[in-house]
C-alpha positions, 0 to 999 in steps of 0.5 A: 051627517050621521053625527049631527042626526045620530043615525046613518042616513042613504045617499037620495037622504044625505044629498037633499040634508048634508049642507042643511043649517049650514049658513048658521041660523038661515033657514032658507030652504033653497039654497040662496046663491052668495056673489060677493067677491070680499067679506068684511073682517071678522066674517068667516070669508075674506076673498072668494078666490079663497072660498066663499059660502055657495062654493063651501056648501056644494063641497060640503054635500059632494065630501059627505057623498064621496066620503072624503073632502071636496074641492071644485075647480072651474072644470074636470081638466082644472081639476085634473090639473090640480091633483097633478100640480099637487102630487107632483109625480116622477113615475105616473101608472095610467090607465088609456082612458079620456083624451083630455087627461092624456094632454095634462099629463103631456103638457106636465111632462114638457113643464118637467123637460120630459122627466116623468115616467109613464107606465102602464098600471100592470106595473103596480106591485112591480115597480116601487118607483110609482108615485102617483096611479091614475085610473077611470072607473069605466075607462072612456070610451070602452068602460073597461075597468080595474079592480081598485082594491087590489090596487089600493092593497099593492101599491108602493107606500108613498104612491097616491091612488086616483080615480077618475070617476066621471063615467060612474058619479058616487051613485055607482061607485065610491071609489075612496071606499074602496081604497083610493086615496082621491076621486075626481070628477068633471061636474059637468058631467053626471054630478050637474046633469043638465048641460048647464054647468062647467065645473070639477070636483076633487075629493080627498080621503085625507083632509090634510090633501083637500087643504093643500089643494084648496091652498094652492088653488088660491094661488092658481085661481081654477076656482069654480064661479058662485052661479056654478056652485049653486047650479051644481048644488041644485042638480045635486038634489036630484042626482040618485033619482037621474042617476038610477033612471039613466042606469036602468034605461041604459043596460036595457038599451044595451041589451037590446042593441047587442041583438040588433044586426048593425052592432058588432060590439056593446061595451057595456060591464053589464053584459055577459061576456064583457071584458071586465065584468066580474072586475065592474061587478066588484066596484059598482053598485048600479050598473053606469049610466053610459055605454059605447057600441062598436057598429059594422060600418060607416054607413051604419055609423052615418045612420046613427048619428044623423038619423035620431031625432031624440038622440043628439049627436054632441061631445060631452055626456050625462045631462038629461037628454040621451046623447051620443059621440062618435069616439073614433073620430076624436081618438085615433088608438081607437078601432072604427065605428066606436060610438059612445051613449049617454043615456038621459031620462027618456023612456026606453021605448022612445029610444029604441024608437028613434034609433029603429026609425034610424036604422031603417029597422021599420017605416014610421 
């Protein structure tokens, strides 16, 4: 973009005007949505399995965003997959984080007969045997995170850097800036925002990685649908004004229930005194749109979740609708009482509204 422009343009500028022109000479200015599984010889597509307009244009604007090479897939977890598919790893550094990525990597170890080693990332600089490191931005659900520079700095010559960076989208954290080698992300989240779209991206820093994967995804056939792509491209446009709303709402209500009786703990790296807040600090530009609460007891937890009219309670996160999930029922390392809040783009005080009227704080 800012060879074509001459000048640097920010990210609200860059995800309305990276893909513009791009289908040579249309001038549509909605982008149009291409269905067509084969193209005539001669077109520069041949088989949608491989690429086809509407999918390159989405990875177009999500390459430009991140700062690398984009790659979708069909959902996070394809996604997910695929980096492990293709950095074929012996000795994986892990951060504990999402549920999900802890069955690929089980599922990975069985298809090697149990020859891969885990470690915790602790052992990053120590252990030179580390090829592949696998971190979250905000670890999920406790929003913990790790200092990826420093990573990035120690870690062995030939190992990769990656980072799931679901929680953060690239309007809080650009992780191949700061030193990752790939970034990923389950598009459904944040990046579509709607919870209309299943879909996952991969952005590579080398091109020659993004090329790899999108070969060997020609072979595994985790494509992304045509539909997908162009409402993923359509939620992009307005990912920095969403994304910086939910932010803003979501330190505010994070402050407000570290007061309130009924919470023990706010997960949130915003928060004084928080865990890993001069690392968050470090890595993130607006504080992320989602955060967790540890509440006193069940009771308080059935309150929750059942009680809210605005708040709905659902797995999944970063659509526009503020939603919550309670995370110990899904994992059982964690301690009781963890619920997980995605905020939407409702206003501050119509949350904390509904989760008084809850709680029973007033009588509406």
């Amino acid at each position: 973009m800012e060879h074509e422009l001459g000048y640097k343009v920010h990210d609200e500028t860059l995800i309305l005007h990276a893909d513009h022109h791009c289908e040579h000479g249309y001038l549509d200015m909605a982008p149009p949505i291409h269905v067509a599984t084969t193209f005539e010889h001669g077109s520069e597509y041949a088989y949608a399995r491989s690429t086809q307009p509407t999918r390159t244009r989405v990875e177009l604007v999500l390459g430009k965003l991140e700062g690398g090479y984009a790659v979708t897939y069909g959902s996070g977890l394809a996604a997910m997959n695929a980096v492990i598919n293709t950095v074929k790893p012996k000795t994986i550094a892990l951060q504990d984080g999402y549920s999900g990525t802890m069955h690929v990597l089980e599922n990975y170890r069985h298809l090697l007969d149990g020859n891969v080693n885990i470690v915790g990332i602790e052992e990053v600089g120590q252990n030179e045997d580390i090829d592949l490191i696998l971190i979250e931005s905000f670890s999920n659900p406790l929003m913990e995170s790790v200092d990826i520079g420093n990573l990035a700095s120690v870690k062995p010559f030939n190992c990769t850097l990656v980072v799931d960076s679901t929680f953060a989208s690239p309007i809080v954290c650009k992780p191949l800036e700061l030193g990752a080698d790939i970034v990923l992300h389950s598009a459904t989240k944040f990046l579509s925002g709607h919870h209309d779209v299943m879909g996952g991206v991969v952005i590579c820093k080398e091109s020659g990685t993004s090329a790899k994967m999108i070969r060997e995804r020609l072979t595994l056939g985790n494509i992304m649908g045509s539909f997908e792509s162009w409402l993923l491209l359509r939620s992009l446009r307005t990912l920095d004004l969403r994304v910086r709303k939910s932010s803003e709402t979501s330190l505010a209500l994070a402050k407000y229930l570290s007061k309130q009786p009924y919470v023990e703990t706010v997960y949130h790296p915003s928060i004084r005194g928080f865990k890993t807040r001069k690392i968050a600090r470090k890595i993130m530009k607006i504080p992320p749109p989602i955060f967790s609460v540890k509440l006193v007891g069940e009771d308080e937890v059935e309150k929750f979740l059942h009680g809210t009219k605005l708040i709905a309670y659902c797995t999944s996160l970063g659509g526009v609708e503020t939603t919550v999930d309670n995370r110990s029922t899904r994992n059982p390392k964690l301690e009781a009482f963890i619920l997980r809040i995605s905020i939407g783009l409702e206003h501050i005080d119509d949350l904390i509204q509904d989760i008084e009227q809850a709680m029973g704080v007033h009588e509406v």
